[in-house]
Structure formats: structure tokens, C-alpha cells
C-alpha positions in Angstrom: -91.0 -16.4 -34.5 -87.6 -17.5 -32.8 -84.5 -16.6 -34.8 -81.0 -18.0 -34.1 -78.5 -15.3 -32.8 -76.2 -15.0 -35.4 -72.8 -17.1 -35.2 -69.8 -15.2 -34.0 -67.0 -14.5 -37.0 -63.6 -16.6 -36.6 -60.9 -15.3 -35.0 -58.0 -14.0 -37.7 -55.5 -16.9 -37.8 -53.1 -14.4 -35.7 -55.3 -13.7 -33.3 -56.4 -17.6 -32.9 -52.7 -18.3 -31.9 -52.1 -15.6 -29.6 -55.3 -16.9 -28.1 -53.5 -20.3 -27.7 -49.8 -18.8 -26.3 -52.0 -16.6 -24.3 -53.2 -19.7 -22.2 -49.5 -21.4 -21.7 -48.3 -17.3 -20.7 -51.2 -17.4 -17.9 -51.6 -21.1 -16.9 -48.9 -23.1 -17.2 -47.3 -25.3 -14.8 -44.3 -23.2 -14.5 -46.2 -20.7 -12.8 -47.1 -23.7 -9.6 -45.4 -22.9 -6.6 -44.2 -26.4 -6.6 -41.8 -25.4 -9.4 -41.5 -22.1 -8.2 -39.6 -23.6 -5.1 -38.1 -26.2 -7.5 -36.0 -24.0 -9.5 -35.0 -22.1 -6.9 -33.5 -24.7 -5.4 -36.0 -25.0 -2.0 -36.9 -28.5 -2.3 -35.7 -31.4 0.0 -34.2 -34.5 -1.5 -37.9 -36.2 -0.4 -39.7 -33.8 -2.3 -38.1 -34.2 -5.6 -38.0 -38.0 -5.2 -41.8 -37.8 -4.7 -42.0 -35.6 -7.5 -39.7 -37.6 -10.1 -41.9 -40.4 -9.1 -45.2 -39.0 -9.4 -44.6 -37.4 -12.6 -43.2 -40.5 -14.3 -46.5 -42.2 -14.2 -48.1 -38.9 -16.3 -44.5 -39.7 -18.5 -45.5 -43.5 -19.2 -49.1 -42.7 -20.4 -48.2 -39.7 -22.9 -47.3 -42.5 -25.9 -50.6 -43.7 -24.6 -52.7 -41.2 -25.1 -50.1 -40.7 -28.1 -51.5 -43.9 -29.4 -55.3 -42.9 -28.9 -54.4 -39.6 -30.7 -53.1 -41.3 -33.6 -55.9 -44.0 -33.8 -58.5 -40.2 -35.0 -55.9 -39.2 -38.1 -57.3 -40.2 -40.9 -54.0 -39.8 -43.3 -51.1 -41.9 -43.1 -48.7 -38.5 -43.4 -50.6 -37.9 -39.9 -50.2 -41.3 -38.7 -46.5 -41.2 -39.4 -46.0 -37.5 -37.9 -47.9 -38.6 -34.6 -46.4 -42.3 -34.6 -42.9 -40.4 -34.0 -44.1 -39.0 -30.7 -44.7 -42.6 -29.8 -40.9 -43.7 -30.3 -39.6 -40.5 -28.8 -41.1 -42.0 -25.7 -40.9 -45.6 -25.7 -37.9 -45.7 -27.9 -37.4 -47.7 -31.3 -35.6 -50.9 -29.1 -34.9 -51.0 -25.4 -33.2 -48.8 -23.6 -34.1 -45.7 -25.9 -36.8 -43.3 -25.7 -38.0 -40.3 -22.8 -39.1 -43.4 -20.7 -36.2 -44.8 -20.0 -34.6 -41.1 -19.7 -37.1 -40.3 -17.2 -36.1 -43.7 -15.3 -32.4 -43.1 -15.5 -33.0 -39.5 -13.8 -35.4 -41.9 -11.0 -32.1 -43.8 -10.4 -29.4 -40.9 -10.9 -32.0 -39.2 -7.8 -31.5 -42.9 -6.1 -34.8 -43.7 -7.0 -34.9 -47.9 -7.5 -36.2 -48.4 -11.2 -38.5 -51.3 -10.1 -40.3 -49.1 -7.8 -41.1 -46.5 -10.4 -41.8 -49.6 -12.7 -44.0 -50.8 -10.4 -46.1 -48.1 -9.5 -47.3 -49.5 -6.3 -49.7 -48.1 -3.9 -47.8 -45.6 -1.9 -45.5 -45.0 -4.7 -48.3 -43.0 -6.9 -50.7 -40.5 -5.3 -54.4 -40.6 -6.1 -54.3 -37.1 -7.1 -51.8 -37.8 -9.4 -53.8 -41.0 -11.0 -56.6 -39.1 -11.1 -55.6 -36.2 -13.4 -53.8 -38.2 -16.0 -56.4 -40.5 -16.3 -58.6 -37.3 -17.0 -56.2 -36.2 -19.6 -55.6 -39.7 -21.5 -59.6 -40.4 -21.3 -60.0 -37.3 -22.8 -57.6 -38.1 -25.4 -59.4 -41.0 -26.3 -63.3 -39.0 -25.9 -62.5 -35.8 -27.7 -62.0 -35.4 -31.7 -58.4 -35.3 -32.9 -59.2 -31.6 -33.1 -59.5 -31.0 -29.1 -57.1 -33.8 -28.3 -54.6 -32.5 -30.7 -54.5 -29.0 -29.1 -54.1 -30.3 -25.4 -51.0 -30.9 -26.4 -50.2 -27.5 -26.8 -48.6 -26.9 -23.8 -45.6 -27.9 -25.7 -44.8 -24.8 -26.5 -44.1 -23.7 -23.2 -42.2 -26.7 -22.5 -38.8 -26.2 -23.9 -38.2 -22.9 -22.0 -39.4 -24.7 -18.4 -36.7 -27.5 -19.4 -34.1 -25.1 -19.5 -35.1 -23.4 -16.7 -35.1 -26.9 -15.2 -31.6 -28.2 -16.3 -30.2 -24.6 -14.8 -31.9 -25.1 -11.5 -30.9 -28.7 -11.2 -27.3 -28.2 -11.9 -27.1 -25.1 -9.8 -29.2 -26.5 -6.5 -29.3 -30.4 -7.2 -25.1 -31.4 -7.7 -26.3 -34.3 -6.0 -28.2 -36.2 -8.9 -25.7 -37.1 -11.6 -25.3 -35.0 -14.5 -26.6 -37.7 -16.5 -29.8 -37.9 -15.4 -30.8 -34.9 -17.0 -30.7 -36.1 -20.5 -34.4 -36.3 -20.7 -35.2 -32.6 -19.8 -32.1 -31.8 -22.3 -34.1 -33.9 -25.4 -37.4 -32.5 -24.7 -35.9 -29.3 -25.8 -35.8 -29.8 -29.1 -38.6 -32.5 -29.3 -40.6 -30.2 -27.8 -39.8 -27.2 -30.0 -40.4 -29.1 -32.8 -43.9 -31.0 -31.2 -45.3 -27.9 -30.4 -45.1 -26.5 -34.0 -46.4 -29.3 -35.6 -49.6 -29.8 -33.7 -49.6 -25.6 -33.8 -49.9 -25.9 -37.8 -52.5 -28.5 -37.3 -55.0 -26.7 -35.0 -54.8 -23.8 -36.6 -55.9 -25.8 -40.1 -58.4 -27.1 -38.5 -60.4 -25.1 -36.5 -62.1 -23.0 -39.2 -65.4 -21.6 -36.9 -65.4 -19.6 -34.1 -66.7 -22.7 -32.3 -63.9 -25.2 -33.2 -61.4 -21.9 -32.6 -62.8 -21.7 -28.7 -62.9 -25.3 -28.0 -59.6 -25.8 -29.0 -58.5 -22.9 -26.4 -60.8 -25.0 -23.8 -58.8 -28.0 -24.4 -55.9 -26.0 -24.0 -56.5 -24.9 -20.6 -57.9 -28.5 -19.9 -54.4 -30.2 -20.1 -52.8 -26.6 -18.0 -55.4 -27.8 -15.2 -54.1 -31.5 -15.5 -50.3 -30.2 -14.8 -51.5 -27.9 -12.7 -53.4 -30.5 -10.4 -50.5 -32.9 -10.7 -48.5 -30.7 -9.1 -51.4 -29.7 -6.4 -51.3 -33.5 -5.5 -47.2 -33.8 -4.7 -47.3 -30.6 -3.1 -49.8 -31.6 -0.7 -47.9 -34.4 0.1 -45.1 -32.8 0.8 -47.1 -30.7 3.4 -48.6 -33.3 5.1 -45.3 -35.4 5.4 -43.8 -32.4 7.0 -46.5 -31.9 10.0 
């Protein structure tokens, strides 16, 4: 007679978030030698151009898998909390929001707004399409549970911005001070992001199961920013033989 092996005990609530910081510690983005050489100050003006480029079209799809995120909550406290993430990005009336930041530091860089507007062929790498298509399909595959945690690499996020912000100011005097205002938002956005989606995974993964898929999506999203950052390096090799 077969029996079922018995199902493995939930991790302690403590232990389930060390689990989670333990994956932004070892696999985030920060760690990529493209932001290694970044914030030391190594990269040509061409490099950070194809970079500020390249990463603005993962910027204008995060209120869109914002959108598919919020479409799974089923209260309207939820609704509201994730509805915010959406006007942090596109803004509540033109000319607001992270997007527009994020094209203001294109142009301050002497990047032409219409080109990063128009995300022509040339202007976005495949590798680049190709892994935030991956993460906003999974947004709209997974349950809110898995989706919800992906976006966990928030709480790495506000000490890489000010990291960021040091390195530009010290190595990059050539962009205009004002350009950094998205990197200076997201600190605070994403301190307060990353707690609230915390609170939320840790409610709701209440098995051992839920607890390790919500670690896998985790590490998902580090491999999206990870192979973001594989595809503009790359380019930046290639240009250069």
C-alpha cells in the first residue's frame, strides 16, 4: 500500500522572511558586474545611454504588470494599496509619475524622449524584451500569491538607489542633477513597497509549499534583472570589438 510522505512543517514566520532577504543578499542585481562597473564610475557615456534606454522599457511595463497584479485582489483595501503603485508610475495627470522621471533622466543623459517613447528596433535589445515579457506574463500566469512576492526585490532597491545617486554624482557630473529624481523617489517608494507586499506574503503563504514558491518567484524576478543586465552588457562588448 503506497503512503504519501508526510508534508514538510512551515517555516516559522522569522525564518520565512530571512528566507526571502536571503535571496535579494545573494541574487540581486546589484551584485551584476554591469553595476559593479556602474557605480564605480567605469562606464562610457554609450554604455549608460544603452543602459538608460534599455531599462526604461522594463520601467514602462511595471504599472503593467501592476495592473495584472491588481486585477487577482479580491478586496478593494488591496485594490486601492496596489492601484497606488500604478500612479507612482504613470503619475495622477501628465507629467507626473516614475515614467516621466525615468524620461527626464533619458534626456538629462541627452537621450531624445521620442526615441525612448518609441522603442524602435535598434533602440531595445531582444534580450532585454525578452525578460520583461517573462516577468509581466508571469505576472499575469501566477496567483497574486507568486506575483505579489516577485516584487520583492524591493527591498533591496532603496539601498542600490542610493548607491546609484552617490555613483552618479561622483563619476556622471555630466547628466544634470535633475535627472536623478527618479532614483531619489524610489527610495522611499520603495521602502515603503517592499513592506507592504512583505506583510502580504508573509499572510499568505501559510504551507511549506506556498512558503517555497514564493521564494521561487523571488528568485524568478532576480533572474529577470539579472538577465536584463546580461543583455546591455553584451552589447556593450560587442560594440567595443
Amino acid at each position: 500500500m503506497l503512503t504519501s510522505a508526510p508534508l514538510a512543517e512551515p517555516w516559522s514566520a522569522a525564518e520565512f522572511e530571512a528566507r526571502l532577504r536571503a535571496v535579494g543578499e545573494e541574487r540581486y542585481h546589484d551584485r551584476h558586474p554591469f553595476n559593479l562597473r556602474m557605480h564605480s564610475g567605469d562606464l562610457s557615456r554609450e554604455e549608460l545611454r544603452r543602459w538608460i534606454a534599455n531599462r526604461f522599457h522594463y520601467q514602462r511595463h511595471i504599472p503593467v504588470k501592476d495592473a495584472l497584479i491588481t486585477a487577482k485582489l479580491d478586496t478593494c483595501a488591496l485594490r486601492r494599496t496596489w492601484l497606488r503603485r500604478i500612479q507612482d508610475h504613470d503619475g495622477q495627470q501628465e507629467g507626473e509619475g516614475g515614467i516621466e522621471r525615468w524620461l527626464r533622466l533619458g534626456e538629462a543623459a541627452g537621450l531624445d524622449r521620442g526615441t525612448l517613447l518609441g522603442a524602435g528596433a535598434g533602440t531595445v535589445l531582444p534580450g532585454v524584451r525578452l525578460a520583461v515579457d517573462g516577468y509581466v506574463n508571469f505576472c499575469r500566469l501566477r496567483p497574486p500569491l507568486e506575483a505579489v512576492a516577485a516584487s520583492l526585490t524591493e527591498l533591496s532597491a532603496p539601498d542600490l538607489m542610493r548607491t546609484r545617486i552617490d555613483a552618479f554624482e561622483r563619476h556622471y557630473t555630466w547628466i544634470e542633477p535633475e535627472g536623478l529624481a527618479y532614483f531619489r523617489t524610489r527610495v522611499s517608494q520603495g521602502r515603503r513597497d517592499s513592506r507592504e507586499a512583505l506583510d502580504l506574503v508573509l499572510g499568505w503563504a501559510r504551507t511549506r509549499d506556498e512558503q517555497e514558491r514564493a521564494v521561487a518567484a523571488l528568485r524568478f524576478k532576480c533572474d529577470v534583472l539579472w538577465s536584463l543586465l546580461d543583455a546591455v552588457d553584451q552589447a556593450g562588448r560587442r560594440s567595443r570589438t
